[in-house]
C-alpha positions, -999 to 999 in steps of 0.1 A, spaced: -354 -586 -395 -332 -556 -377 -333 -538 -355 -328 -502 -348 -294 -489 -332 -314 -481 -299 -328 -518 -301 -299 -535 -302 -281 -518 -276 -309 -528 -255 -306 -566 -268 -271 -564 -258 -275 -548 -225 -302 -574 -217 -278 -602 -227 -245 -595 -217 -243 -613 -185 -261 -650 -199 -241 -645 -237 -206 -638 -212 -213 -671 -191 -186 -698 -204 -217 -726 -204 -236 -704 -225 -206 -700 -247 -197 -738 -249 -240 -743 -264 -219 -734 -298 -205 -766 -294 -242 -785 -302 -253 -788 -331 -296 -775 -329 -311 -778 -363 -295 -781 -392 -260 -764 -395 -270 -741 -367 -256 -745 -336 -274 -741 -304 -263 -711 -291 -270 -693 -325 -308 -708 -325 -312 -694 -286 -297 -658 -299 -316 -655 -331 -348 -672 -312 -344 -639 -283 -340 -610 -317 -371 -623 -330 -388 -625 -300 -377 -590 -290 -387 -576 -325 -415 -593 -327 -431 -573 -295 -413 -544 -304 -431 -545 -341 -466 -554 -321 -462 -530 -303 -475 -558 -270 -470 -547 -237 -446 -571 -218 -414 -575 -197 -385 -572 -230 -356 -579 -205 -372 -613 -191 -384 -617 -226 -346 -616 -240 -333 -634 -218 -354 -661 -214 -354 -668 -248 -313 -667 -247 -322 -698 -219 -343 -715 -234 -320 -744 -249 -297 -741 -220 -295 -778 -218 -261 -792 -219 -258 -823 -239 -265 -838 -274 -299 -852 -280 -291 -867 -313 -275 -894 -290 -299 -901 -267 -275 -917 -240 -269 -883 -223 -309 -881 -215 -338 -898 -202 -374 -901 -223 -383 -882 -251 -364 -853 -253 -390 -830 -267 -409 -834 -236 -378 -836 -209 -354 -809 -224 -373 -777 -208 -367 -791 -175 -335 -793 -179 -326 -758 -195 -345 -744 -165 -326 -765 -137 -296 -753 -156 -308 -719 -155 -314 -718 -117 -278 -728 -111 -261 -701 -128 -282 -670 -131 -307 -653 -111 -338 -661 -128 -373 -646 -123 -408 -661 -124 -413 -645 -162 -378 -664 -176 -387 -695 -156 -422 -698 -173 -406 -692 -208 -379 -716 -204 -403 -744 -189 -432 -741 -219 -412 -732 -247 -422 -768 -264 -461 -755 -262 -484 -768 -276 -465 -799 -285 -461 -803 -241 -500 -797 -239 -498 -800 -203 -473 -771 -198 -488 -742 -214 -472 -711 -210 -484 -689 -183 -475 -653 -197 -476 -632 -231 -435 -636 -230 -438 -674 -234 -463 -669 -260 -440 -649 -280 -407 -671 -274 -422 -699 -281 -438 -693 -315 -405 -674 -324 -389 -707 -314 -412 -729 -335 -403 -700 -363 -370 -702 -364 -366 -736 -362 -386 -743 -391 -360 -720 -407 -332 -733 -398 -344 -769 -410 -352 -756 -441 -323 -737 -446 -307 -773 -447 -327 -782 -482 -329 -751 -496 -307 -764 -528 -338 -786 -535 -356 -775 -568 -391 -779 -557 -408 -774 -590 -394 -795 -618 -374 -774 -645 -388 -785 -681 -361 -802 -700 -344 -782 -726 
């Protein structure tokens, strides 16, 4: 995936202000899947997302797209532990990204609804509500079947015959 000179100067201008916040920085310090860390999976989750519509040529709001996507993990603790969190994190984390959210940036109604159903279709109940949400959340399901398998990628998955 890359993007053109002119799309990633857009990228960055959309994300400046959440990838300058210091608790946006410190999401580097969580591990997400694998060897990523958070913050990278919430970065490389908004450039797929944003080339992804750009490719499709789909008609949506690419600022509240970015940075909704940059938000969308913007929960501040490690779930591998479970003693940080209540209930099943899958289900709780959105919520908390989104409070999280509300308390440091000036969020619309588009980024709120991507933030809040990302987990969709595994959170059946909170479906998302726009084409942005559609996108981040398949791009987040995407790349973090990636990153997981970028993990076992050493694995020989067909047997070599013996020599």
């Amino acid at each position: 995936m890359r993007l053109s000179e002119e799309e990633s100067a857009y990228f960055h201008d959309c994300s400046r202000e959440v990838l300058a916040h210091h608790l946006v920085k410190s999401m580097s310090g969580y591990t997400q899947h694998g060897t990523t860390n958070r913050l990278e999976h919430s970065v490389r989750v908004a450039r797929y997302s944003y080339w992804v519509s750009n490719k499709l040529k789909l008609k949506l709001d690419r600022k509240s797209l970015i940075r909704g996507a940059l938000l969308h993990d913007f929960f501040l603790y490690d779930w591998r532990t479970g003693t940080d969190h209540e209930g099943a994190h899958a289900f709780t984390h959105p919520e908390a990204a989104l409070k999280n959210a509300l308390a440091h940036f000036e969020i619309n109604e588009t980024e709120a609804d991507i933030i809040l159903n990302h987990m969709w279709p595994l959170t059946i109940t909170k479906m998302p509500g726009c084409k942005e949400s559609f996108v981040v959340s398949a791009m987040d399901k995407y790349c973090s079947l990636k990153e997981n398998f970028n993990r076992v990628k050493k694995v020989k998955w067909i047997p070599q015959p013996a020599k």
